[in-house]
C-alpha positions, 0 to 999 in steps of 0.5 A, a space after each residue: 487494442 484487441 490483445 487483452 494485456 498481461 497486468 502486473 499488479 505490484 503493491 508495497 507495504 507501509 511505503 511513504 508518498 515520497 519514499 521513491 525517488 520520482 516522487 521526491 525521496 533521496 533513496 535509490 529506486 532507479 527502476 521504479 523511477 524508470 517505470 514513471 517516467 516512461 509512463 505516469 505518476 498519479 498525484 491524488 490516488 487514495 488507498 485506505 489507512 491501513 493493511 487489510 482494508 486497502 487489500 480488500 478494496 484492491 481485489 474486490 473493487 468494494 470498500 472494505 466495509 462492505 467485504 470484510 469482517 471489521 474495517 480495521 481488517 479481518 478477513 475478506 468474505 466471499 459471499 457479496 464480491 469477486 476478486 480481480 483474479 475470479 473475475 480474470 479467470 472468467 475472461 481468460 487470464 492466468 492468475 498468480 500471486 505471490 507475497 503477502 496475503 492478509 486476508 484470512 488464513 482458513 481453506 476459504 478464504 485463502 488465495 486459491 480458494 479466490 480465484 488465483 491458479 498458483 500462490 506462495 507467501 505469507 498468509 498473515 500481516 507481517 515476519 522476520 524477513 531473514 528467518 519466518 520460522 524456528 531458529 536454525 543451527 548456528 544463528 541467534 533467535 529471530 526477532 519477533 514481537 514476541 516469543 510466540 509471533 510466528 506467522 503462518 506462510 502458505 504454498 499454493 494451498 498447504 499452510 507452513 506454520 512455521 514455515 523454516 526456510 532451509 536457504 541460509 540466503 533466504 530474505 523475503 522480499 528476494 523469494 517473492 521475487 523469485 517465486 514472482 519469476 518462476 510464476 512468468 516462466 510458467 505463464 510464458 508457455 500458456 497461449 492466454 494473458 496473465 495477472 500477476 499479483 505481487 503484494 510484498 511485505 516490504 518495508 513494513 517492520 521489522 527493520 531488517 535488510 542485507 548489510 550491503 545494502 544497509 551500507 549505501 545509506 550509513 552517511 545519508 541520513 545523519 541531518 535527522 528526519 527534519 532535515 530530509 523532510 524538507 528537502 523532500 518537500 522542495 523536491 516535489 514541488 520541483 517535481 510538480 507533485 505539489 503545490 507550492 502554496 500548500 505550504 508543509 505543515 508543521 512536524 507531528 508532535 509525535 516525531 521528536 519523541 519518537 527520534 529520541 526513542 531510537 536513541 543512538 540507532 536513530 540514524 541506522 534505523 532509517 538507513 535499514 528502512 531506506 535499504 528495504 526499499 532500495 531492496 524491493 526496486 531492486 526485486 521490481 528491477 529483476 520483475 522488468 527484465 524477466 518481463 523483457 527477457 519474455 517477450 512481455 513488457 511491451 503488452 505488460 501494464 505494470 501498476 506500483 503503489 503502498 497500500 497506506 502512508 509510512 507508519 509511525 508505530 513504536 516497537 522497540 523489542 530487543 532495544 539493545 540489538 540495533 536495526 537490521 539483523 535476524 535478531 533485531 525487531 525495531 520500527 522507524 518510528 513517528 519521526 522518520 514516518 514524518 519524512 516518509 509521508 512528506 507532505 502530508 499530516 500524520 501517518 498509517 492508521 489514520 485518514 488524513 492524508 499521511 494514511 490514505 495518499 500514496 505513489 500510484 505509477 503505471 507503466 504500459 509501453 503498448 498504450 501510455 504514450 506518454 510521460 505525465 502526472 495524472 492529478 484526477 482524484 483515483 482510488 484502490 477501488 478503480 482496478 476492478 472496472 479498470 482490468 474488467 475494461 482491459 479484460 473486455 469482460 462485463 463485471 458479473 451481477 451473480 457469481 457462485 450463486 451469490 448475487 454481487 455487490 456494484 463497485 462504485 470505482 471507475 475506470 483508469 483506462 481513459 486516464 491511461 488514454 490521457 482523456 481526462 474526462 473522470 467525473 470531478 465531484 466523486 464521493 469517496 469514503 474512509 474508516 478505520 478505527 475512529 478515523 473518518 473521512 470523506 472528499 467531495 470534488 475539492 471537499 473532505 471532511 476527516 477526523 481523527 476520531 477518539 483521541 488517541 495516545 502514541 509514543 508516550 503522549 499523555 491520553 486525552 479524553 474526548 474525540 476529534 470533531 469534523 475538520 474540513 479541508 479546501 484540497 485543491 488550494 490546501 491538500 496538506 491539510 493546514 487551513 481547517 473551514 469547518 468554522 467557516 463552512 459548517 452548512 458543508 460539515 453537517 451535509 457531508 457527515 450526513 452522506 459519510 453516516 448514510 454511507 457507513 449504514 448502507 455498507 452495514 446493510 452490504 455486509 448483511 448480504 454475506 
């Protein structure tokens, strides 16, 4: 194809693998599950564990230690990369985001500063959904982590802190889709391809979503998250998402601590979180037919992923005001996070694969033929060279003065194809806090690192050791070989420390 594509690039925040009804979850998503049956579904797409890392992975094609301050997150340094956007500027794209940002606040480092034409959202990591800023006349306070958790927005590349919408209607995953439309007009009247970056904050916490939508899931959760995680896991092995043979590991100890933490909102607080997420495929439903409506959606490749697995976080502020008001600020908590990330072990903030493996769907009617599941192991760091490929533009070596770093992502575009010629032993890498991994072929070694204290849990001493794990017969993590195999432990932890040295070296290149 010589048309150069649109790309739309949308991500969700904290969304669990099976959430989406097309990869196993009773919430409606009709139009995310339109998009991946007329398209494909990746089954083994990695992200990193956490917010701001997968964000700087995604947009520079490098591992957030090589990019950022810190691998928990930080900001995003300009030194050794380019951005999707810069390096799309370069072959001609129009270039927009909107949504959240999280990658450093100051004139630097913000998104017109890294290549994008037009912004609007949120600069820092999460907000009150209905109200970002100050309370407004004739409205209770707005929830907030604390008194003083007023996030900063930002309009193109004026900063808004507070930012007081006057819009009594205002809800946040609504106006990024508004500002997502407004974006498409624009772009509609220019001769030349567009990127569309829509990174939403949705559903990460708070819990807070419209009562109408709130209301469809009043009745539907009250079996509890044991039950719905099952029935999850049974539906994806219909699907073909999953192996049966895996098995489902057992509950987290975390979860039955964490349900009875939410007390009598327990059912109402995944009912709220369920809301979200039917909200923001609501938001994408409105993407898709503006696409329609411009003419666009049949040389628009559409890509939708999470940036990490369901968080189990516990914050409870305002325990007596329950979920899903401007006043409330509650989390789903470790149960629910279970169920979310169905079948995998654990949660955000941690590399095993409830943290790092999420949805990954892409839709272009212009070239994905087909509908199918996509089981080559894929990675956030992919989209450089793949949208470089579909640019035709060759990655710079220099940009800005600067010498660049090589991603060592791969690109999608034969997998969009339906080749399935990707190398099969890649070396992929993860860290965040003390957490570690690395996956080899059908290899990954993962530890949990110091050990740690969640929803109460007595704090223990000491850290994790190295688990070693066979992912082509046990990806849900049950059997650990490191016992078995520790010729394999000691080979991989070595290649996962040069790995970690040689980003140290990077980061010293800013």
């Amino acid at each position: 194809m010589s048309e150069k594509p649109n790309i739309l690039l949308i991500m969700a925040d904290d969304l669990g693998f099976s959430d989406l009804g097309c990869f196993g979850g009773e919430i409606d998503t009709p139009n995310l599950d339109k998009l991946a049956l007329s398209g494909q579904r990746f089954t083994q797409f990695y992200t990193n564990a956490k917010c701001s890392p997968s964000r700087a992975a995604l947009l520079t094609g490098l591992y957030a230690e090589q990019v950022t301050e810190q691998a928990d997150g930080g900001t995003l340094h300009a030194r050794n990369n380019i951005t999707l956007a810069e390096m799309l500027r370069l072959a001609g794209y129009a270039t927009m985001a909107t949504g959240k940002w999280h990658l450093g606040e100051s004139r630097e480092r913000r998104p017109i500063a890294r290549g994008f034409d037009r912004y609007w959202g949120l600069l820092s990591g999460c907000s009150n959904y209905f109200n970002p800023g100050d309370r407004r006349p004739n409205e209770p306070e707005p929830g907030r982590k604390n008194d003083s958790d007023i996030r900063p927005w930002c309009d193109q590349d004026t900063v808004m802190h507070p930012y007081n919408p006057t819009d009594k209607n205002f809800y946040t995953t609504d106006a990024i889709t508004n500002h997502a439309i407004k974006f498409l007009d624009e772009a509609s009247s220019k001769e030349k391809p567009f990127f569309l970056y829509i990174p939403h904050c949705a559903p990460h916490f708070p819990l807070q979503a419209w009562p109408e939508d709130i209301e469809k899931y009043r009745e539907r959760y009250i079996s509890g998250w044991s039950d719905i995680r099952y029935q999850r896991y049974l539906r994806l092995i219909e699907l073909g998402i999953i192996d049966p043979s895996w098995g489902l590991p057992p509950a987290d100890e975390r979860a039955n601590l964490s349900y009875e933490n939410l007390g009598d909102h327990a059912v109402e607080a995944m009912a709220v979180y369920a809301a979200m997420v039917d909200r923001l495929d609501q938001a994408i439903g409105r993407i898709i037919d503006k696409l329609s409506e411009l003419g666009k959606k049949e040389n628009t490749l559409v890509l939708f992923l999470s940036d990490n697995g369901g968080c189990a976080e516990e914050i409870h502020c305002r325990p007596e005001i329950p979920p899903g008001t401007v006043d409330s600020y509650r989390t789903v908590g470790a149960a629910w996070a279970n169920a979310s990330n169905t079948p995998w072990r654990l949660f955000k903030d941690f590399d095993h694969e409830g943290g790092i493996s999420t949805p990954l769907i892409a839709s272009w009617p212009a070239r994905i033929k087909k509908a199918e599941l996509i089981n080559e192991v894929t990675h956030i760091i992919d989209f450089m060279p793949t949208f470089a490929e579909l640019a035709n533009i060759e990655l710079p070596s220099h940009y800005g003065g600067q010498k660049l770093l090589p991603t060592t992502g791969r690109s999608l575009v034969p997998l969009f194809d339906g080749k399935k010629d990707q190398v099969l032993d890649r070396e992929l890498f993860w860290l965040i806090g003390g957490a570690k991994a690395m996956r080899k072929g059908k290899w990954k070694i993962v530890t949990q690192g110091p050990k740690r204290v969640q929803a109460g849990l007595q704090i223990e001493a000491g850290y994790h050791s190295w688990e070693l794990y066979d992912m082509e017969h046990d990806r849900c993590e049950l059997h650990n070989l490191a016992n078995r195999y520790p010729e394999k432990v000691e080979w991989m932890a070595k290649r996962w420390e040069e790995w970690h040295m040689n980003c140290l070296h990077d980061t010293n290149m800013r």
